[in-house]
C-alpha positions in Angstrom: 54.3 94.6 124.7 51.2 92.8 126.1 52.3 90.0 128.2 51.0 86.5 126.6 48.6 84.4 127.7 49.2 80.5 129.6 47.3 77.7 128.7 45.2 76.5 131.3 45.5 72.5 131.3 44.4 71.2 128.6 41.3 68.5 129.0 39.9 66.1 125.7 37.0 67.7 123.7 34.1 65.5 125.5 35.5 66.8 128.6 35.1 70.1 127.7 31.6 70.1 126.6 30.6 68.2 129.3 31.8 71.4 131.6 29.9 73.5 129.5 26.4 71.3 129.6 27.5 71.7 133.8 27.8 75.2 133.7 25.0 76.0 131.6 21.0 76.4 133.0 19.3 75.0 130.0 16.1 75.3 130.9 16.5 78.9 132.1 18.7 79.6 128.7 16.1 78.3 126.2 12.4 79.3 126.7 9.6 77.9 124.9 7.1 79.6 122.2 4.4 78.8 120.3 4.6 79.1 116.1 2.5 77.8 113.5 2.8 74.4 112.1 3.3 74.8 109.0 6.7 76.9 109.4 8.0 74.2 112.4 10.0 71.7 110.6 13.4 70.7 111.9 12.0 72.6 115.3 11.8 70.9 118.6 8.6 70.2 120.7 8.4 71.4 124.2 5.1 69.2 125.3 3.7 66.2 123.8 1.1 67.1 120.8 -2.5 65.5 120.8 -4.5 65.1 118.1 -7.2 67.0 117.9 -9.0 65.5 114.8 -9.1 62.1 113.6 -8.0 61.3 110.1 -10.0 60.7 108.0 -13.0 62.5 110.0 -15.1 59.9 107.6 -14.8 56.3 106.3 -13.8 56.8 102.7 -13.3 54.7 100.1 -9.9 53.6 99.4 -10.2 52.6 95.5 -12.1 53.7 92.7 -15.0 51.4 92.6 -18.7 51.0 93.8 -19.8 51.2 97.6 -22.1 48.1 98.8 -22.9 46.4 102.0 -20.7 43.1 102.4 -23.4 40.8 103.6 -25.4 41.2 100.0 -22.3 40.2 98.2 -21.8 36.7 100.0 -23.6 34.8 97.8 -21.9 35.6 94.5 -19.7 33.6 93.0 -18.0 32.4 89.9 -20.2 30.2 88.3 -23.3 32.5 89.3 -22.4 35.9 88.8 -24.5 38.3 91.5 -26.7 41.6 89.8 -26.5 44.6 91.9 -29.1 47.8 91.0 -27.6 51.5 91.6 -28.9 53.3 94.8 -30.6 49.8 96.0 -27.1 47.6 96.3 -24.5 50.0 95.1 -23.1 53.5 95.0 -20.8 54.5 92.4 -17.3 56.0 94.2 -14.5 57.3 94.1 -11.0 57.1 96.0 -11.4 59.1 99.2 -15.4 59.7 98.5 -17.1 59.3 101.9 -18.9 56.2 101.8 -22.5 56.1 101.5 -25.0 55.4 104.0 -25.3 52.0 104.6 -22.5 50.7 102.8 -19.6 49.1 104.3 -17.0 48.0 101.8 -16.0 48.7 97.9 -15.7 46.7 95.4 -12.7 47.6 92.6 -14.0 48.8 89.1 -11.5 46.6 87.7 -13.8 43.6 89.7 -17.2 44.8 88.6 -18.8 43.8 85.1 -21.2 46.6 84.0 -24.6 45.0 82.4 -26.2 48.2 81.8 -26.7 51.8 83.2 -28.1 50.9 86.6 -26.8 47.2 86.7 -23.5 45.4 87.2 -22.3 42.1 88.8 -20.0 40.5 90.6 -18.5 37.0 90.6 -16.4 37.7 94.4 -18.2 38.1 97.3 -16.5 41.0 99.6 -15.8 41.6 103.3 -16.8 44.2 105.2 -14.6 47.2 105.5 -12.3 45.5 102.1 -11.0 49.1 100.4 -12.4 51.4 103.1 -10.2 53.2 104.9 -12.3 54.1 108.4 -12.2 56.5 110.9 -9.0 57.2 112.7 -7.7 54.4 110.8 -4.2 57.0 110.6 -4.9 59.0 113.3 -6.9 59.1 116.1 -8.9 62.0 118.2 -6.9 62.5 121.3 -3.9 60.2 121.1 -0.1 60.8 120.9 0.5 62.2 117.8 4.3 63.6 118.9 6.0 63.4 122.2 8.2 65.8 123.8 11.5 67.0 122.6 10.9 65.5 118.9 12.8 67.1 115.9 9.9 68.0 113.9 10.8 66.1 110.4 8.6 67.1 106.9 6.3 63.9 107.5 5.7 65.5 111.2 4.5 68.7 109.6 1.9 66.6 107.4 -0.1 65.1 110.4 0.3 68.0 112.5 -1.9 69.3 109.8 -4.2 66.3 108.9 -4.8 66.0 113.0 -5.7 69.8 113.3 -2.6 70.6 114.9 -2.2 74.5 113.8 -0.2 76.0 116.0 2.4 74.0 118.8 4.8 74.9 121.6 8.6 74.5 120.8 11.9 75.1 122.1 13.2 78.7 120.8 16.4 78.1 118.7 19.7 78.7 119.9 20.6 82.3 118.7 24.4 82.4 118.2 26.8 85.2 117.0 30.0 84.8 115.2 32.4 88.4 115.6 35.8 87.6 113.2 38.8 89.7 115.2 42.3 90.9 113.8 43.7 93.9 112.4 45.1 91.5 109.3 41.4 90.3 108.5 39.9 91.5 105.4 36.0 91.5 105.2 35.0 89.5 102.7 31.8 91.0 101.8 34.1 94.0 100.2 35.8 91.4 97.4 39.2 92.5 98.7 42.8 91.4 96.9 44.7 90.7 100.2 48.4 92.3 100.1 51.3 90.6 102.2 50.0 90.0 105.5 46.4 90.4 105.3 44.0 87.3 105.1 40.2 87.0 103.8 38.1 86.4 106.3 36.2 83.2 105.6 35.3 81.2 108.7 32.3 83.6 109.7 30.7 81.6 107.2 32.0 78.2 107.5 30.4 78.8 111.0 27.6 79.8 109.9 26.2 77.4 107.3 27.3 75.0 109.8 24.7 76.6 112.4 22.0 76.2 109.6 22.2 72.5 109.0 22.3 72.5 113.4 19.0 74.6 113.4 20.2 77.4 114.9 19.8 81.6 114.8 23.5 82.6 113.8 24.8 86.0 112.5 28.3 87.2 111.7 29.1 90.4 113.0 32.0 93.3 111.3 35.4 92.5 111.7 36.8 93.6 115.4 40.4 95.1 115.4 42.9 93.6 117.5 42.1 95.7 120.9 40.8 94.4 124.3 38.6 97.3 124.8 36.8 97.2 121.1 36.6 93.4 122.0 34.6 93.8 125.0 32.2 95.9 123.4 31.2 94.1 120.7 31.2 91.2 122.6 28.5 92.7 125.5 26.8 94.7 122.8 26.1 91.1 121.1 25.0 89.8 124.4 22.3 92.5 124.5 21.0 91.0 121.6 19.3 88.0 123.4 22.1 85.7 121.5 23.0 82.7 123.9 26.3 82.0 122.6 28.8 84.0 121.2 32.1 82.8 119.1 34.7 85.1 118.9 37.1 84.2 115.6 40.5 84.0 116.5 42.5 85.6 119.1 42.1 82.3 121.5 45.6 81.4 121.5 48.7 82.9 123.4 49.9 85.4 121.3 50.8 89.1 122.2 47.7 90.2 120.4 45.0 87.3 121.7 42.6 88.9 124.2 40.0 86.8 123.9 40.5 85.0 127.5 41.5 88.2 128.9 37.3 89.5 127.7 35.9 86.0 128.9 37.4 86.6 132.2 36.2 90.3 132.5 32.6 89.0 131.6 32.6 85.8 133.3 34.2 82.4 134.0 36.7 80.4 131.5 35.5 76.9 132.0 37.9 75.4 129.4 41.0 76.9 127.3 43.1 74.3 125.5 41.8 71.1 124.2 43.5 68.1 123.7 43.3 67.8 120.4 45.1 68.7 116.8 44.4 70.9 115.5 42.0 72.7 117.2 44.0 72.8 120.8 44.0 76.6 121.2 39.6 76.8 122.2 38.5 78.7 124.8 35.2 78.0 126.5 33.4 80.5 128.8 30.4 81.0 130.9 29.0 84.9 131.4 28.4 86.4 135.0 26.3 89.4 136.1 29.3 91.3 135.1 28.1 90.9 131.5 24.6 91.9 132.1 23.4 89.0 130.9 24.4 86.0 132.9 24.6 82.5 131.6 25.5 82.6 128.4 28.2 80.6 126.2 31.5 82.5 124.8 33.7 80.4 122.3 37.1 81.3 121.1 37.6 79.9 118.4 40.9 79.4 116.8 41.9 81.7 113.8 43.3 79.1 111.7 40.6 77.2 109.8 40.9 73.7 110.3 41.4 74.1 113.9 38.0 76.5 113.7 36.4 73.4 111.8 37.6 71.3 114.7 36.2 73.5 117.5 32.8 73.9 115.4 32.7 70.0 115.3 34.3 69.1 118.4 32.6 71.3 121.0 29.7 73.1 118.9 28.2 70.8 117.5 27.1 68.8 120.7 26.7 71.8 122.9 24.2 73.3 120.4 22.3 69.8 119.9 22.2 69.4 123.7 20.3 73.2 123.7 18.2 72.4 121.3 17.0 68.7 122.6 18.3 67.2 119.6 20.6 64.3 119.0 24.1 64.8 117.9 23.7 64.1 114.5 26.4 61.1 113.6 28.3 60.5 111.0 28.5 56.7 108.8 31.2 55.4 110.4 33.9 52.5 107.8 36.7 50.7 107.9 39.8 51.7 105.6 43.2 51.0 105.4 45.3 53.9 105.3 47.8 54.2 102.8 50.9 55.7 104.3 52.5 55.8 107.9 51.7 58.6 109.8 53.3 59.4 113.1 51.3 61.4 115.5 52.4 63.3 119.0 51.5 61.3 121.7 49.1 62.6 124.7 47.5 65.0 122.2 44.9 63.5 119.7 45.1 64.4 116.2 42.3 64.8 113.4 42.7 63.5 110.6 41.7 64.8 106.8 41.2 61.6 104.4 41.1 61.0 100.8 38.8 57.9 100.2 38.1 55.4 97.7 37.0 51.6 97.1 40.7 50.0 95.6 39.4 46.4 94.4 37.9 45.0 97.4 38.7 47.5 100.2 38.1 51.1 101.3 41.8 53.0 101.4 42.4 56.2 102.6 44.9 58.6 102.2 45.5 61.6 104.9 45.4 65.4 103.0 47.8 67.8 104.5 47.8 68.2 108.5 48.0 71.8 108.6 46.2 73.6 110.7 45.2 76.5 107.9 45.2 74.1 104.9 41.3 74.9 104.3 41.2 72.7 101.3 42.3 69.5 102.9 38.7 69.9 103.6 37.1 70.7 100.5 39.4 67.4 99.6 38.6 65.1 102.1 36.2 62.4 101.8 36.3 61.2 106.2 37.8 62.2 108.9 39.3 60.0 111.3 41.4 60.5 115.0 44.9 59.1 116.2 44.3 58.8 119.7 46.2 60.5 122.1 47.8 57.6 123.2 49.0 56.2 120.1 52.3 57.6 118.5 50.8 57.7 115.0 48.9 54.3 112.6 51.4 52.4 110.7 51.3 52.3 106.8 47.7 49.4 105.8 46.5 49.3 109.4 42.7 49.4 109.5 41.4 52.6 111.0 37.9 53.9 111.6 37.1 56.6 109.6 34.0 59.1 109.5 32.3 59.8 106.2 31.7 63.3 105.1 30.1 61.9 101.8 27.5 59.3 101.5 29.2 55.8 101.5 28.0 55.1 97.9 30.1 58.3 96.3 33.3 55.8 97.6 32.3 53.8 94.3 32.3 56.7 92.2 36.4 57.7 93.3 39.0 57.5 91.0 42.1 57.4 93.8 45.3 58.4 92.5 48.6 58.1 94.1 51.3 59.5 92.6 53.1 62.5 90.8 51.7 65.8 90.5 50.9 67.3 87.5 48.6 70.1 86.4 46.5 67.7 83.8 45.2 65.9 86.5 43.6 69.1 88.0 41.8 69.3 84.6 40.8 65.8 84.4 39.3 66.1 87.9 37.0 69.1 86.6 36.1 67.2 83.5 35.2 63.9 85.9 32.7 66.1 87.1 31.1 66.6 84.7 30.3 63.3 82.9 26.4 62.7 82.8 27.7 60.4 85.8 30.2 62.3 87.7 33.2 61.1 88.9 35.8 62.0 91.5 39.3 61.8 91.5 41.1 62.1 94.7 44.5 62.8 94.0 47.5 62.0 96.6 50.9 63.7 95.7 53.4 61.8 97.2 55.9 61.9 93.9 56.6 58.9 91.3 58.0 56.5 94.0 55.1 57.0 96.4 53.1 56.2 93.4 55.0 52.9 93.0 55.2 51.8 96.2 51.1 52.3 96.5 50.6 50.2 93.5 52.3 47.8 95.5 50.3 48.2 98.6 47.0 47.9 96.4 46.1 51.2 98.0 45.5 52.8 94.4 43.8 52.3 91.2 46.2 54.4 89.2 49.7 56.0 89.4 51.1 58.8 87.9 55.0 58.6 87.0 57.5 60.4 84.9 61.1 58.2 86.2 63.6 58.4 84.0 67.0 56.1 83.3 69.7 57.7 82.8 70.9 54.1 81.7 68.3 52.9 79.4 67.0 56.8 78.2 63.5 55.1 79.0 60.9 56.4 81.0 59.4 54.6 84.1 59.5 50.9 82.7 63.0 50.4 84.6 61.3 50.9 87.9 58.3 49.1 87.4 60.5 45.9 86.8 62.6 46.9 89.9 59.7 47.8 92.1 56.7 46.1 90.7 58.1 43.0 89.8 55.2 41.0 90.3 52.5 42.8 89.6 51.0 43.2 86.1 50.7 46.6 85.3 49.5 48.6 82.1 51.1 51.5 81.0 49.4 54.7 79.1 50.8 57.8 78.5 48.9 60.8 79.7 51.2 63.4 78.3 54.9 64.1 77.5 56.1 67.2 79.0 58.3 70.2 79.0 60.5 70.3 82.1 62.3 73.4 83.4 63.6 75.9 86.0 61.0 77.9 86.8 62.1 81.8 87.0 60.9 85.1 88.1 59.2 87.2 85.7 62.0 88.7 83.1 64.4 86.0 84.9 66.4 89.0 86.4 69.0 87.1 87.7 69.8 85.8 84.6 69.2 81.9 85.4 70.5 79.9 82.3 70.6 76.5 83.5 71.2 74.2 86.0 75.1 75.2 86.6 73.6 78.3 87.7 72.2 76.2 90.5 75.9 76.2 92.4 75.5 80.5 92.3 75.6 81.8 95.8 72.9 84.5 95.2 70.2 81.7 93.5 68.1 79.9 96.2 66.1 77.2 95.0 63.0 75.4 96.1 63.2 71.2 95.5 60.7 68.6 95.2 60.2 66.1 97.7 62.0 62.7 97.8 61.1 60.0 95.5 59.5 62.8 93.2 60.5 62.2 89.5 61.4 66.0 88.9 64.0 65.6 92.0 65.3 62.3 90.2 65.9 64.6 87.3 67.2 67.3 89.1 69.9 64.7 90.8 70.4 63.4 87.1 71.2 67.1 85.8 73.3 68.1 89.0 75.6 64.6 88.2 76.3 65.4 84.5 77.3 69.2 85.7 78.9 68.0 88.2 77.6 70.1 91.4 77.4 68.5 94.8 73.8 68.9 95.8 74.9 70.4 99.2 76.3 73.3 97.2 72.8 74.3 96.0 71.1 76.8 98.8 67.7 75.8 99.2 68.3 71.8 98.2 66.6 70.8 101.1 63.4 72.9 100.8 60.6 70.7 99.7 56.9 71.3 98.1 55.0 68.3 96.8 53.3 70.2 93.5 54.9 72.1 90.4 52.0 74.3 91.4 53.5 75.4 94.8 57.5 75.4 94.0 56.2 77.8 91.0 54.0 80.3 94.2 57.8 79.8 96.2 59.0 81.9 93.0 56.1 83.8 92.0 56.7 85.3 95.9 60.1 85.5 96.1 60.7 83.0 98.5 63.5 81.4 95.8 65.0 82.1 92.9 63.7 79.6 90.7 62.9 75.8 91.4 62.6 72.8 88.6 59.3 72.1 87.3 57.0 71.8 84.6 56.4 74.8 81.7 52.1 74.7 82.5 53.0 75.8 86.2 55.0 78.8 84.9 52.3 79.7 82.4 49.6 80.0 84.9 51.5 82.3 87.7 52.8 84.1 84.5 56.8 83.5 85.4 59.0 82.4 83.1 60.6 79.3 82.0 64.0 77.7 81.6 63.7 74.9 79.3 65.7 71.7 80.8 64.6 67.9 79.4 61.3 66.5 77.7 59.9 63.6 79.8 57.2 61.2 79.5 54.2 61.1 81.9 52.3 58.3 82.4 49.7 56.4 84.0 50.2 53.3 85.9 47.7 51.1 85.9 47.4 47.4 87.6 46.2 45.7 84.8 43.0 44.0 87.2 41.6 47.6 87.4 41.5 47.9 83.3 38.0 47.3 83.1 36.8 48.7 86.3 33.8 51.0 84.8 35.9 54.4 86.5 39.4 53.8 85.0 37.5 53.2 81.6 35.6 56.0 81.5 38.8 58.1 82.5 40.6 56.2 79.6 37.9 57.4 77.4 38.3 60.8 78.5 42.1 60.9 77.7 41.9 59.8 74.5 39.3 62.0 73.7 40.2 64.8 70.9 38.6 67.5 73.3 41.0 66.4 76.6 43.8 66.8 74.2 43.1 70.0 72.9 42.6 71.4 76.4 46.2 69.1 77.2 47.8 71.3 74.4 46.1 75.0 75.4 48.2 74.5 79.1 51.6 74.9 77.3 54.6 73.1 77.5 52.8 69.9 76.8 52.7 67.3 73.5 49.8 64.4 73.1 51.4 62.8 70.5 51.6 59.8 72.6 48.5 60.7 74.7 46.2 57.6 75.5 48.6 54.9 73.8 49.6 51.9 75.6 53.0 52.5 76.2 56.1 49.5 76.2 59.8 49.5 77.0 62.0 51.1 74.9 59.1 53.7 73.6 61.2 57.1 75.3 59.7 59.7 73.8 58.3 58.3 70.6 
């Protein structure tokens, strides 16, 4: 077996781009050219632009009116109107009409009183040059139009033009390659259904439509199998290619099977291989030598996972190609949020953070999305980003943090944030959000029924949803509420009641009957986190069967959605795992039927008329959402969109 790699030391991301800007010869790397104007917006100039016309070339008038000279006008006024005669005192123009010889202001049309054919007056006298616009009053022969190492924006292009600009020197883009590597990498391009084992390969293209917003030349390359010598190749043959930096996906790590260092040494110098930073530690940073054939050049390794890709992109990328091009590193809006949960961080190693954002009454909270390294959709999910620093242990549970948007700061008012329990009706009332005539979001935190509570508490949520249940009272959810939120004033509407269950292979082949079968030596099971409602009722069921939960293999294994202890079955990673009937449905397993509970929504009752949590009220009680509710399975809206009160249970 190949021997694995060591880290070198690892250094913090500025660090590491600032070895790269030293090892790089910008000016050798990227070479001017000349292109038209018209096709150079978001390009960068080379030399300072001139103007070579004026604009206008002509004084022109500036309203629709009549062309006069001032002087003859200073003796009307209001009580003796002046008479001007066509072609002797006035020319009839319009706006941008060169203005006629002798004439040195206009007069409005809406200002001039028409006495017949060839006569009008005035009551105003008028100064010279009043509605003219004169020569080079915009731009002017010879001057500095646009200086050096400018990002040409739209506006740019428009008085490259008007100045008789037509063709201008820039800096070339940056021409980047992006070659995805492994032998478990499916190309994406041939629609593939990956079996155990094999992945779709998608960061190519998060890479690449990166690249575009950055301005640069990228491609993505075929797929490179898992050998050194196959590497090598297609990394020199990309070289040959005139691209200036080259990203190898994956392989940047220390695994058996990671050769990307191993290439960057053969072809020239590892400047950097390990950043401190999570994810996202495992990049590698290289500069090419003669023994490439084409000296100077970047080579990235960047990590296979794809939030630590997204880090490297962003991290070390993203201000290396801005430096290239001559640009500034484009920044992102920058808030203040208090984050809703504690989250402990290793210290020495700085950590990026995925957030959920919203505006909760008067303040911005945030919520952090899952913190693994190949959870691609805590990206699609997040709203900011934000970064423990690597001396901190973690940020405590409301400390203000600084956060980075990834939206505009305005879409934080149009964010329904929900802490709470998962259930799959929320996923479908996030779709139809969407697509309202004003869309809204909802950002959805699954922390289980007691993490909803306690948020509610913290004021770090609009809404919450729960499905507690009493063994005491038989109520639903109104027990806890006056245990936990006392003193808050809360509404309570029912979103759905719900069929609860052990979820169970396909044909239930091991013959799972109920929750006694739980205690079976052969049945592993797959929980729900702690303070979840369907682990309260699990605990409930266990008591009244009387089964010590340390009996049951597989108690301790926690997933935070019905949605993922249903894929733990669905794979055969357990036996069967308690959850609702609509998870079942949609992975096609089958279903156990255990209890009927009662979802609802918890809402502090100073949020009821916020605009978002009535439109989503309206929604709910809409005949459509129901239908749709009911078409899931293993749902019932006879209760759906009431106001619910104690004692209510199941109707």
């Amino acid at each position: 077996m190949p021997k694995r790699n060591i880290y070198l030391k690892t250094i913090p991301p500025g660090e590491a781009v600032a070895a790269a800007m030293a090892a790089l010869d910008r000016k050798t790397l990227i070479q001017r050219e000349t292109i038209a104007s018209h096709e150079a917006c978001g390009r960068v100039t080379a030399e300072p632009v001139f103007a070579r016309c004026s604009s206008p070339t002509f004084h022109s008038a500036a309203m629709d009116g009549i062309a006069v000279k001032a002087e003859t006008t200073f003796v009307a006024r209001e009580d003796q109107p002046l008479k001007l005669k066509r072609d002797r005192d006035f020319d009839d123009v319009n706006t941008g009409n060169p203005l006629p010889e002798g004439r040195n202001a206009v007069i409005m049309i809406e200002n001039v009183v028409r006495v017949d054919e060839n006569t009008v007056s005035i009551d105003t006298p008028t100064a010279p040059w009043q509605h003219v616009r004169r020569i080079g009053e915009d731009i002017v022969a010879t001057e500095l139009l646009i200086p050096q190492n400018t990002a040409l924006s739209p506006f740019d292009i428009g008085a490259l033009l008007s100045a008789g600009i037509y063709e201008l020197e820039v800096w070339k883009r940056v021409r980047a390659a992006f070659i995805p590597t492994g032998d478990e990498v499916l190309d994406f391009a041939a629609r593939p259904t990956p079996n155990p084992g094999q992945v779709i390969e998608s960061n190519s293209q998060v890479f690449r439509c990166q690249a575009t917003q950055w301005g640069l030349d990228a491609v993505t390359l075929p797929t490179v199998p898992d050998r050194k010598e196959a590497l090598t190749e297609a990394v020199k043959t990309t070289l040959a290619d005139d691209r200036h930096m080259v990203i190898i996906g994956a392989g940047s790590s220390a695994g058996s099977k990671d050769f990307t260092k191993a290439v960057f040494e053969e072809l020239g110098e590892v400047l950097v291989h390990g950043i401190a930073i999570m994810p996202g530690k495992p990049s590698l940073l290289a500069i090419t030598d003669e023994r490439s054939g084409h000296p100077g050049r970047l080579l990235v390794g960047a990590p296979g996972y794809p939030v630590s890709a997204v880090v490297c992109f962003d991290e070390l990328l993203a201000p290396i190609a801005a430096w290239l091009e001559r640009k500034p590193v484009a920044k992102r809006t920058a808030v203040d949020a208090v984050l809703t949960k504690k989250t402990p961080s290793r210290p020495g190693m700085a950590e990026v953070l995925r957030l959920a954002m919203g505006r909760v009454g008067n303040r911005i909270v945030a919520t952090p999305l899952g913190r693994g390294a190949g959870l691609l959709t805590t990206m699609t999910k997040a709203q900011a980003v934000s970064t423990i620093p690597a001396e901190r242990e973690g940020i405590e549970q409301n400390e203000i943090i600084r956060a980075e948007l990834l939206v505009p700061e305005d879409q934080l008012d149009s964010v329904l944030v929900h802490v709470g329990s998962h259930d799959n009706t929320l996923d479908m009332l996030a779709n139809e959000l969407m697509g309202l005539g004003t869309p809204l979001r909802l950002v959805s935190s699954h922390v289980g029924s007691m993490g909803g509570l306690n948020a509610l508490k913290a004021g770090s949520a609009l809404f919450a949803g729960c499905h507690l249940f009493d063994p005491e009272t038989r109520d639903f959810n109104f027990p806890f509420i006056e245990k936990y939120l006392r003193d808050m004033d809360v509404t309570v509407i029912n979103l759905a009641v719900r069929h609860q269950g052990l979820i169970v292979a396909k044909g239930n082949p091991q013959d799972i009957k109920g929750v006694d079968d739980l205690a079976r030596e052969d049945i592993r099971f797959i929980n729900r986190q702690r303070g979840a409602g369907t682990r309260i009722l699990l605990d409930h069921h266990l008591k009244l069967s009387g089964i010590n939960p340390r009996t049951v293999r597989g108690y301790d294994q926690e997933e935070f959605t019905h949605m993922a202890v249903a894929v733990n079955v669905l794979t055969g990673a357990a036996s069967c795992g308690l959850g609702i009937y609509a998870a079942a449905k949609a992975l096609d397993l089958d279903f156990v039927p255990l209890a009927h509970e009662r979802y609802d929504l918890i809402i502090p009752s100073e949020f009821m008329d916020d605009p978002r949590i009535q439109t989503l009220l309206e929604l709910i009680t809409s005949y459509t959402m129901k239908e749709k509710i009911d078409a899931l399975g293993g749902y019932e809206t006879t209760l759906t969109g009431q106001i619910m009160e104690p004692g209510i249970g199941l109707g």
